[in-house]
Biopython code that builds the backbone (N, CA, C, O; Angstrom):
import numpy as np
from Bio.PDB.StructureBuilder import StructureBuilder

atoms = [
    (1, "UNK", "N", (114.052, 124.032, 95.380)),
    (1, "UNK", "CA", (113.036, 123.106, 95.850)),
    (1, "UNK", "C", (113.646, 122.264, 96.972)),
    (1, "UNK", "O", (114.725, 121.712, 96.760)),
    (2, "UNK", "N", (113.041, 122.129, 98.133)),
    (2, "UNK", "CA", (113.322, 121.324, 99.151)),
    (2, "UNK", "C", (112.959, 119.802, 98.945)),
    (2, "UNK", "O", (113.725, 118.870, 99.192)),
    (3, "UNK", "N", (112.219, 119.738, 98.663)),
    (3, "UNK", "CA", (111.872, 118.269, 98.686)),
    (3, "UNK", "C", (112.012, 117.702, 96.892)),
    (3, "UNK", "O", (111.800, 118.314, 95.845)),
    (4, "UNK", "N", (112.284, 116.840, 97.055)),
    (4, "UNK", "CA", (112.104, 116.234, 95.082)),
    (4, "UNK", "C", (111.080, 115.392, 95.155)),
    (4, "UNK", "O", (110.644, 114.637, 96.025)),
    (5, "UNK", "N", (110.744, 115.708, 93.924)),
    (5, "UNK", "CA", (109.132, 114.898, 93.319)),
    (5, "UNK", "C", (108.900, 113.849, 93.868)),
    (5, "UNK", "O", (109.628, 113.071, 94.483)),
    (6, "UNK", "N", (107.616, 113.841, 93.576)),
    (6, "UNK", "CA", (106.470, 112.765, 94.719)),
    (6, "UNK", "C", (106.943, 111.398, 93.646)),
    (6, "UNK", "O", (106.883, 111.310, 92.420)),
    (7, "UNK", "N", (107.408, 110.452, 94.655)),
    (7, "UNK", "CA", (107.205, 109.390, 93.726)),
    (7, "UNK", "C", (106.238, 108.610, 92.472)),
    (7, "UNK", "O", (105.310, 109.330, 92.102)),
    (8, "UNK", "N", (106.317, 107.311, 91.801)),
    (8, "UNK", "CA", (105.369, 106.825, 91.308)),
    (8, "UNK", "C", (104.772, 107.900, 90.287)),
    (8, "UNK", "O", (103.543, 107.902, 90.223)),
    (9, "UNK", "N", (105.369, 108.703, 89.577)),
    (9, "UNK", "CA", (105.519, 109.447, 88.274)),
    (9, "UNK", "C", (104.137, 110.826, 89.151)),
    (9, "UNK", "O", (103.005, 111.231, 88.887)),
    (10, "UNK", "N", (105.115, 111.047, 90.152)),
    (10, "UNK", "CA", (103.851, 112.371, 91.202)),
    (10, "UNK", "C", (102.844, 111.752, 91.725)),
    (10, "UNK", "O", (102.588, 112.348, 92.771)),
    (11, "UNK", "N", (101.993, 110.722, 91.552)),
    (11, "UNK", "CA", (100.838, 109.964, 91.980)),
    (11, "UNK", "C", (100.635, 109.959, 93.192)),
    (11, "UNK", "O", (99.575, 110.376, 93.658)),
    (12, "UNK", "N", (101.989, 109.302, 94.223)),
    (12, "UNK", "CA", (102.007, 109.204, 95.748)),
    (12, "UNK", "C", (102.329, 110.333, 96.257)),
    (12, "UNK", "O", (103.417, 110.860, 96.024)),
    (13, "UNK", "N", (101.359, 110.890, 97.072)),
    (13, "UNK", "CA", (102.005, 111.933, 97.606)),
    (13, "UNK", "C", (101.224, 111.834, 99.102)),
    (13, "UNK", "O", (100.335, 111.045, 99.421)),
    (14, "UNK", "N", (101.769, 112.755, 99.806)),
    (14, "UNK", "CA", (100.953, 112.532, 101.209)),
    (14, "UNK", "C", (101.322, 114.601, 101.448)),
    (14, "UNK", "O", (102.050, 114.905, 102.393)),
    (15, "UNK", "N", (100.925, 115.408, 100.813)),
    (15, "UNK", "CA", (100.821, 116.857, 101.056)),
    (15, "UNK", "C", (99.551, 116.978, 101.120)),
    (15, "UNK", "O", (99.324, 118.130, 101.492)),
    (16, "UNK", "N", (98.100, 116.120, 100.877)),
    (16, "UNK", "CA", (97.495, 116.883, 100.945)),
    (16, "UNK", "C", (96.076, 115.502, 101.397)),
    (16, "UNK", "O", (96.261, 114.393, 100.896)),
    (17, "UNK", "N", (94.635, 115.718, 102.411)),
    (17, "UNK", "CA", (94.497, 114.848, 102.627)),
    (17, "UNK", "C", (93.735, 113.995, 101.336)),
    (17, "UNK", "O", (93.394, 112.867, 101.689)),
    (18, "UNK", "N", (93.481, 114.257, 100.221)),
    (18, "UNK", "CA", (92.885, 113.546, 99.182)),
    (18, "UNK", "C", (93.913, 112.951, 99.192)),
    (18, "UNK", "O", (93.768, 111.769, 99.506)),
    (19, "UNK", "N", (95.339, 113.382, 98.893)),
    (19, "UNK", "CA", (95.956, 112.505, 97.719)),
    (19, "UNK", "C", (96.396, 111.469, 99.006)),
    (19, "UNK", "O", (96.658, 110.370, 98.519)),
    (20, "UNK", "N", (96.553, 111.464, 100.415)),
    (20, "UNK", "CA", (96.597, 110.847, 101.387)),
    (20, "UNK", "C", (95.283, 109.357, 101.736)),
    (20, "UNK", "O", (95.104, 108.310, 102.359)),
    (21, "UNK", "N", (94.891, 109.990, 101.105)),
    (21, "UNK", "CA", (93.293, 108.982, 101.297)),
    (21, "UNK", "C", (93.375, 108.135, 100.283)),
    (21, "UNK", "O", (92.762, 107.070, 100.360)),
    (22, "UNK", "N", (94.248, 108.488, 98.988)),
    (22, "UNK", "CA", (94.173, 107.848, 97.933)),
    (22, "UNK", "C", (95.656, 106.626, 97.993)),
    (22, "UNK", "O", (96.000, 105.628, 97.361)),
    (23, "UNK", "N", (96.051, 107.229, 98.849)),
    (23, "UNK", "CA", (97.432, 106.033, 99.263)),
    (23, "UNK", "C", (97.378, 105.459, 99.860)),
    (23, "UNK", "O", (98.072, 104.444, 99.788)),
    (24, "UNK", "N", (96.459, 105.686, 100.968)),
    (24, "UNK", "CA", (96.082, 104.585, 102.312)),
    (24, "UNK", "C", (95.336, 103.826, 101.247)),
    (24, "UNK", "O", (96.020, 102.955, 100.709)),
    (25, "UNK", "N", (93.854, 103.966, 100.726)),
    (25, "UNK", "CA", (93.163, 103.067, 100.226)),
    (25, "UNK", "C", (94.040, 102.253, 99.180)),
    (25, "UNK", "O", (94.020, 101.031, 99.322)),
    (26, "UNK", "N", (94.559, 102.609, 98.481)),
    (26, "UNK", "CA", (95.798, 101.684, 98.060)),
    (26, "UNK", "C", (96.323, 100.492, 98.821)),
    (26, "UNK", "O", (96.346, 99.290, 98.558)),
    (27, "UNK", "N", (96.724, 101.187, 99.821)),
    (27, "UNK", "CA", (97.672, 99.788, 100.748)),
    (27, "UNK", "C", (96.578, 99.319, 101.299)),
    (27, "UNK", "O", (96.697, 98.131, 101.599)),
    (28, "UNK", "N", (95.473, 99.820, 101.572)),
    (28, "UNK", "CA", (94.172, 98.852, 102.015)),
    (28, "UNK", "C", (93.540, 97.529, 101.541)),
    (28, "UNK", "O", (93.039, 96.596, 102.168)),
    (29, "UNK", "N", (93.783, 97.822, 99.839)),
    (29, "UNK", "CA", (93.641, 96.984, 99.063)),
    (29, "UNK", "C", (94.519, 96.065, 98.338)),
    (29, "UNK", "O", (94.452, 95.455, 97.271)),
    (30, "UNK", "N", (95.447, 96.190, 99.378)),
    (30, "UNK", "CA", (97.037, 95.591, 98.571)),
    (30, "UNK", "C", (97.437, 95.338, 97.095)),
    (30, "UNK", "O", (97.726, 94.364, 96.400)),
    (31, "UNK", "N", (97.297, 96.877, 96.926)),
    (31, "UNK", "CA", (97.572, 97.239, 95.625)),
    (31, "UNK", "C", (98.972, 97.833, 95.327)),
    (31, "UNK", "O", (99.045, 99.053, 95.183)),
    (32, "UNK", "N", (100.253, 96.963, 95.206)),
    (32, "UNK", "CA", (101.399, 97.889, 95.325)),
    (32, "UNK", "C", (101.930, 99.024, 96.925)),
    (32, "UNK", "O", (102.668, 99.999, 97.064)),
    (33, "UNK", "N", (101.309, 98.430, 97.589)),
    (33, "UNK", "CA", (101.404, 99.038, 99.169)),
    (33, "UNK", "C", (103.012, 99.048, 99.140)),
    (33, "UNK", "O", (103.567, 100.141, 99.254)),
    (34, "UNK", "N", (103.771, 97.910, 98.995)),
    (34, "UNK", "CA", (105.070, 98.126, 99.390)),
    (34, "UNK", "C", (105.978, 99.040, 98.664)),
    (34, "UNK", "O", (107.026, 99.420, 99.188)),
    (35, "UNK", "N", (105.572, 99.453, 97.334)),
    (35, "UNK", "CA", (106.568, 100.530, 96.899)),
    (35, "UNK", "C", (106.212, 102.307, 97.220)),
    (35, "UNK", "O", (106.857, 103.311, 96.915)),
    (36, "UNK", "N", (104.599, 102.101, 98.134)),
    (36, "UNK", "CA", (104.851, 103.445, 98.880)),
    (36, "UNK", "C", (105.945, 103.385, 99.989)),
    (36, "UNK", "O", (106.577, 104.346, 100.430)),
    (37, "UNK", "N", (106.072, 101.825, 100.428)),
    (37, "UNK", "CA", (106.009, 101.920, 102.297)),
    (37, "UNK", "C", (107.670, 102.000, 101.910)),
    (37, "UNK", "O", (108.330, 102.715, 102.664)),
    (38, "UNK", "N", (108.359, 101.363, 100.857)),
    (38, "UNK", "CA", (110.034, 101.410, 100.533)),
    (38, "UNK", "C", (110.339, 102.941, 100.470)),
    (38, "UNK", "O", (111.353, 103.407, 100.988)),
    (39, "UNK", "N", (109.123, 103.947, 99.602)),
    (39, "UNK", "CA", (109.571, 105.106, 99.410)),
    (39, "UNK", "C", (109.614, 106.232, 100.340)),
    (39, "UNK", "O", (110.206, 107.308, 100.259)),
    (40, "UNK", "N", (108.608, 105.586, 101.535)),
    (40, "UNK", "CA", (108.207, 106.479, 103.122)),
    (40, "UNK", "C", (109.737, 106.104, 103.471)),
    (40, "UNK", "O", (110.528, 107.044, 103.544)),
    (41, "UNK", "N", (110.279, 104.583, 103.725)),
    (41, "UNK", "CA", (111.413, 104.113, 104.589)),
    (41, "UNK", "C", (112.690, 105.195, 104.217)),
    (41, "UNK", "O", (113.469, 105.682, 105.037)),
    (42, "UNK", "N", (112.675, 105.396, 102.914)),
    (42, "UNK", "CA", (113.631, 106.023, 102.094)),
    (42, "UNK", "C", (113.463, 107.304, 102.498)),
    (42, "UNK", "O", (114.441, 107.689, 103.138)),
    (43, "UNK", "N", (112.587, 108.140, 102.375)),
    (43, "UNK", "CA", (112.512, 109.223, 103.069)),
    (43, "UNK", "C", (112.565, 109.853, 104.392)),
    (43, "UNK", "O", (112.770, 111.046, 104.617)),
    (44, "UNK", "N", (112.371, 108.980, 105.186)),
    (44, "UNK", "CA", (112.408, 109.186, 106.734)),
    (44, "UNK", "C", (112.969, 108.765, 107.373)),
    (44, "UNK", "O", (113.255, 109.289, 108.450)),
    (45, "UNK", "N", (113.385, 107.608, 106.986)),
    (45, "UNK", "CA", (115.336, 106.660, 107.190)),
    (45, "UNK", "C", (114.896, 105.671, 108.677)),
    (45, "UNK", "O", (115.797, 105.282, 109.419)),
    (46, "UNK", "N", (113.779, 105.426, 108.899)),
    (46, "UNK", "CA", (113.550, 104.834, 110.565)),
    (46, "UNK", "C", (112.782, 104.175, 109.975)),
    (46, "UNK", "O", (112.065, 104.475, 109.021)),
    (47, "UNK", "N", (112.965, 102.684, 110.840)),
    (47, "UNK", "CA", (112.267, 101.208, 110.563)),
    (47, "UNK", "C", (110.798, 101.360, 111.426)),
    (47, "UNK", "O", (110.063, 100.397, 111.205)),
    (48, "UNK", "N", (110.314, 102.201, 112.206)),
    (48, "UNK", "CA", (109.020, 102.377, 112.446)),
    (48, "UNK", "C", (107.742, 102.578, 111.031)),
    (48, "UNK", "O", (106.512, 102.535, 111.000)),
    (49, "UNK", "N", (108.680, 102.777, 110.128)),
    (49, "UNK", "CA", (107.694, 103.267, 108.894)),
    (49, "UNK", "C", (107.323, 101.544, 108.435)),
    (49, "UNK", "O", (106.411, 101.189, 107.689)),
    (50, "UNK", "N", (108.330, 100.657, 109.134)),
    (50, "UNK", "CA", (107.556, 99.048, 108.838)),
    (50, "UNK", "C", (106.400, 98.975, 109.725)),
    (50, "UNK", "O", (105.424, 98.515, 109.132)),
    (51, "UNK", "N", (106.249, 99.178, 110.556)),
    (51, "UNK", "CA", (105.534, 99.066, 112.217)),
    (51, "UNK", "C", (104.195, 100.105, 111.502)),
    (51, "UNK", "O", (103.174, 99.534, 111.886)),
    (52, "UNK", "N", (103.982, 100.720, 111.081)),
    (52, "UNK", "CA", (103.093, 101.511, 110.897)),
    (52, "UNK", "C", (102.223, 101.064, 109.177)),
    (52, "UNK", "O", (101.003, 101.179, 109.063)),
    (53, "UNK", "N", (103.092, 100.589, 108.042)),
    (53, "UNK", "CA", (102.087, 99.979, 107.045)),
    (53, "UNK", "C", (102.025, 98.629, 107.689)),
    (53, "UNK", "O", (100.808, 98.467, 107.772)),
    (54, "UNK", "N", (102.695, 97.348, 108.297)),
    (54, "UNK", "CA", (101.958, 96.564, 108.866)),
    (54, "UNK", "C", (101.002, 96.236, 109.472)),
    (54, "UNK", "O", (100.549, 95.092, 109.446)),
    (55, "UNK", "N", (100.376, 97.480, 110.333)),
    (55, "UNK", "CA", (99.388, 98.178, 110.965)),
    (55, "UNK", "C", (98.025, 98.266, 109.946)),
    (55, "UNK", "O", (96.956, 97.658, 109.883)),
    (56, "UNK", "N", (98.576, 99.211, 109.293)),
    (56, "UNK", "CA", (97.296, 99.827, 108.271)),
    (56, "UNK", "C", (97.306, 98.303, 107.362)),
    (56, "UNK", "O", (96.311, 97.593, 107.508)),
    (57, "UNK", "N", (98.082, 97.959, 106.716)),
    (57, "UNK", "CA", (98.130, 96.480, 105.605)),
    (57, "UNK", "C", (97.507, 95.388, 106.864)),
    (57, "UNK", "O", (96.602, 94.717, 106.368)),
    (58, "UNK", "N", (97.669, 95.140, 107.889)),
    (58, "UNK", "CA", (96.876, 94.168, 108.522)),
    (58, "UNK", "C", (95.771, 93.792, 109.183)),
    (58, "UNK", "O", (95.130, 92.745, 109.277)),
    (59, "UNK", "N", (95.691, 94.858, 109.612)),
    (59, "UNK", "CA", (94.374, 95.625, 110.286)),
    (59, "UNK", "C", (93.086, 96.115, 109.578)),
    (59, "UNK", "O", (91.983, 95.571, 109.640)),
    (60, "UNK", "N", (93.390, 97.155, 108.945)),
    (60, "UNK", "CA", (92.604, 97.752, 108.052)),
    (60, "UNK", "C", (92.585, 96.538, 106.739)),
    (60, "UNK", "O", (91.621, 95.781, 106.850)),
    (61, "UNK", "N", (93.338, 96.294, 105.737)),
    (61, "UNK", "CA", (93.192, 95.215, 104.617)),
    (61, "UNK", "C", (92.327, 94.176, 105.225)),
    (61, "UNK", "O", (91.424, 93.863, 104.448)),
    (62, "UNK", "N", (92.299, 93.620, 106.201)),
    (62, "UNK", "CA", (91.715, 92.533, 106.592)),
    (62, "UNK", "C", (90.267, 92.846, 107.314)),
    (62, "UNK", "O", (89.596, 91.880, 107.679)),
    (63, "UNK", "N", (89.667, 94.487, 107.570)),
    (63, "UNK", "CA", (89.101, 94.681, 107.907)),
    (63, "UNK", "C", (88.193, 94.932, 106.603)),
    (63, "UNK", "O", (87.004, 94.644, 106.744)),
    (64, "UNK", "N", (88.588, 95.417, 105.385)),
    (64, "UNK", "CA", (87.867, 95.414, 104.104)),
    (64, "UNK", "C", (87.615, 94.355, 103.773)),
    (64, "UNK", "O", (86.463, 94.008, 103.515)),
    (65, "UNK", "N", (88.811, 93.449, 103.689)),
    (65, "UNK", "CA", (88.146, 92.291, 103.225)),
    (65, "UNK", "C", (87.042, 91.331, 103.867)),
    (65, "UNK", "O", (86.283, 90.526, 103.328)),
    (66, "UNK", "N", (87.199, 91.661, 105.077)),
    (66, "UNK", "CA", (85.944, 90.918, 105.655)),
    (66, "UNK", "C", (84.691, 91.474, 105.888)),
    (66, "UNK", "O", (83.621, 90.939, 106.177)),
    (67, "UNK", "N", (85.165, 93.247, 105.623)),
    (67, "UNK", "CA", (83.469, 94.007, 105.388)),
    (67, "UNK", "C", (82.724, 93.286, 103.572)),
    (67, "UNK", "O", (81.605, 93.074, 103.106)),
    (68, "UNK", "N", (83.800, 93.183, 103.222)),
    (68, "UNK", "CA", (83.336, 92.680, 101.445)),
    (68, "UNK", "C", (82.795, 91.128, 101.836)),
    (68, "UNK", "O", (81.735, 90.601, 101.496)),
    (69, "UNK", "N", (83.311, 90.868, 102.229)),
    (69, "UNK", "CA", (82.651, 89.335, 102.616)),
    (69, "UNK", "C", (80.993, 89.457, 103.394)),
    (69, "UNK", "O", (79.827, 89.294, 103.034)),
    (70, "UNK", "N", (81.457, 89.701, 104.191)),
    (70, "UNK", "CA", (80.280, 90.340, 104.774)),
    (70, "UNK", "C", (78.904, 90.929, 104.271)),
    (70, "UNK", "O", (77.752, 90.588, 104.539)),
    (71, "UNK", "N", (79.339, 91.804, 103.555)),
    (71, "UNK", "CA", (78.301, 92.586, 102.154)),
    (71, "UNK", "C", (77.831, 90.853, 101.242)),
    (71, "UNK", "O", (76.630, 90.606, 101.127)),
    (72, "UNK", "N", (78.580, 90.115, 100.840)),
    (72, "UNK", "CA", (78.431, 88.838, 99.854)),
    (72, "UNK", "C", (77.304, 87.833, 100.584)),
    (72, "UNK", "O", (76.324, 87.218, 100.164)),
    (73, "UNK", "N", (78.030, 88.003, 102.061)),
    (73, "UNK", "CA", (76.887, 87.002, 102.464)),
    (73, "UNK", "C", (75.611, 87.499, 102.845)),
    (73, "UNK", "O", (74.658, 86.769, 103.116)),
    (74, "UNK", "N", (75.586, 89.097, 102.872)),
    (74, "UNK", "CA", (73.954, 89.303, 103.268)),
    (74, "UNK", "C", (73.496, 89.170, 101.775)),
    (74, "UNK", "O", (72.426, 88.590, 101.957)),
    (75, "UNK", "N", (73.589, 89.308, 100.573)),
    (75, "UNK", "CA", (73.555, 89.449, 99.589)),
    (75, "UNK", "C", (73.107, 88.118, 98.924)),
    (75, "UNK", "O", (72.143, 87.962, 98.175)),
    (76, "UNK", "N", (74.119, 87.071, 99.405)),
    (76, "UNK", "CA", (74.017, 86.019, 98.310)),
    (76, "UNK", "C", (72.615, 84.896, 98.970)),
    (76, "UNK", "O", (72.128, 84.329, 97.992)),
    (77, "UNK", "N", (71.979, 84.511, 100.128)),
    (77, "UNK", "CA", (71.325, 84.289, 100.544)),
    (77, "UNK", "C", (69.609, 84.502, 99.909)),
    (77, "UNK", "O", (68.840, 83.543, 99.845)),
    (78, "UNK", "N", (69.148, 86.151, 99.405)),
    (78, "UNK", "CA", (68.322, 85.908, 98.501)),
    (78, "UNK", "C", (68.212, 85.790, 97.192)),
    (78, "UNK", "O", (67.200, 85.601, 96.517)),
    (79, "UNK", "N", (69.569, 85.938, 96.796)),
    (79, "UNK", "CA", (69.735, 85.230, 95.284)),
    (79, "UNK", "C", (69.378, 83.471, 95.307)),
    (79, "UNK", "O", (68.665, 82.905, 94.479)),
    (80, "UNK", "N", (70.127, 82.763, 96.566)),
    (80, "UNK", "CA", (70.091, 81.244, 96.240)),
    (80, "UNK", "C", (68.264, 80.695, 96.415)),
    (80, "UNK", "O", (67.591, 79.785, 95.932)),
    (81, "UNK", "N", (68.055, 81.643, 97.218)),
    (81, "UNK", "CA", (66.262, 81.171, 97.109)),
    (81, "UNK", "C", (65.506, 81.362, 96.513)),
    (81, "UNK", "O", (64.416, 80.839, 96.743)),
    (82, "UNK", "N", (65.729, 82.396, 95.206)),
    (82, "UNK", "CA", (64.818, 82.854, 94.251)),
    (82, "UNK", "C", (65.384, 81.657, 93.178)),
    (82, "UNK", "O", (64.671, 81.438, 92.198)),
    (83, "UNK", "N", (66.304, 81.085, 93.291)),
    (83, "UNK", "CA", (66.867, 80.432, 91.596)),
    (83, "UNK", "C", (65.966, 78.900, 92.451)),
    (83, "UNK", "O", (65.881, 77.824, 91.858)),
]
sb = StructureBuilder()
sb.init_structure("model")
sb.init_model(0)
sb.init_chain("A")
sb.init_seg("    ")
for serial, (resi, resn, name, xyz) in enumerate(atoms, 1):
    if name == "N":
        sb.init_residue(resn, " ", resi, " ")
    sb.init_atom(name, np.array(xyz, "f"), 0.0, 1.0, " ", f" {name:<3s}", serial, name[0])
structure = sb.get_structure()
């Protein structure tokens, strides 16, 4: 075997694009993002792998969270006028 097991008991993996979609949305939601981004650094040995989840963790995270906000306030507006 060339490569050894996917970290995070196989969970993280980036071979395929589901399980890829399922790691980004992870760090999207700053859910444990940094023990993929330690295990990318570890594998690929270059400090660009900081430069690139800072990217996705700042950009994108902050872009969910303000689509969720967003969703709350079209939302909460005809709740406060019916009560």
């Amino acid at each position: 075997m060339y490569f050894a097991d996917n970290p995070n008991a196989d969970t993280t993996s980036f071979d395929s694009f589901s399980a890829t979609s399922i790691v980004i949305m992870q760090s999207l939601t700053f859910d444990e993002f940094m023990r993929v981004c330690y295990a990318v650094m570890d594998a690929t040995r270059t400090p660009l792998v900081v430069a690139f989840w800072l990217v996705i963790v700042l950009f994108g995270g902050f872009f969910l969270v303000n689509l969720f906000l967003a969703v709350l306030y079209q939302v909460a507006p005809p709740l406060t006028r019916t009560l």
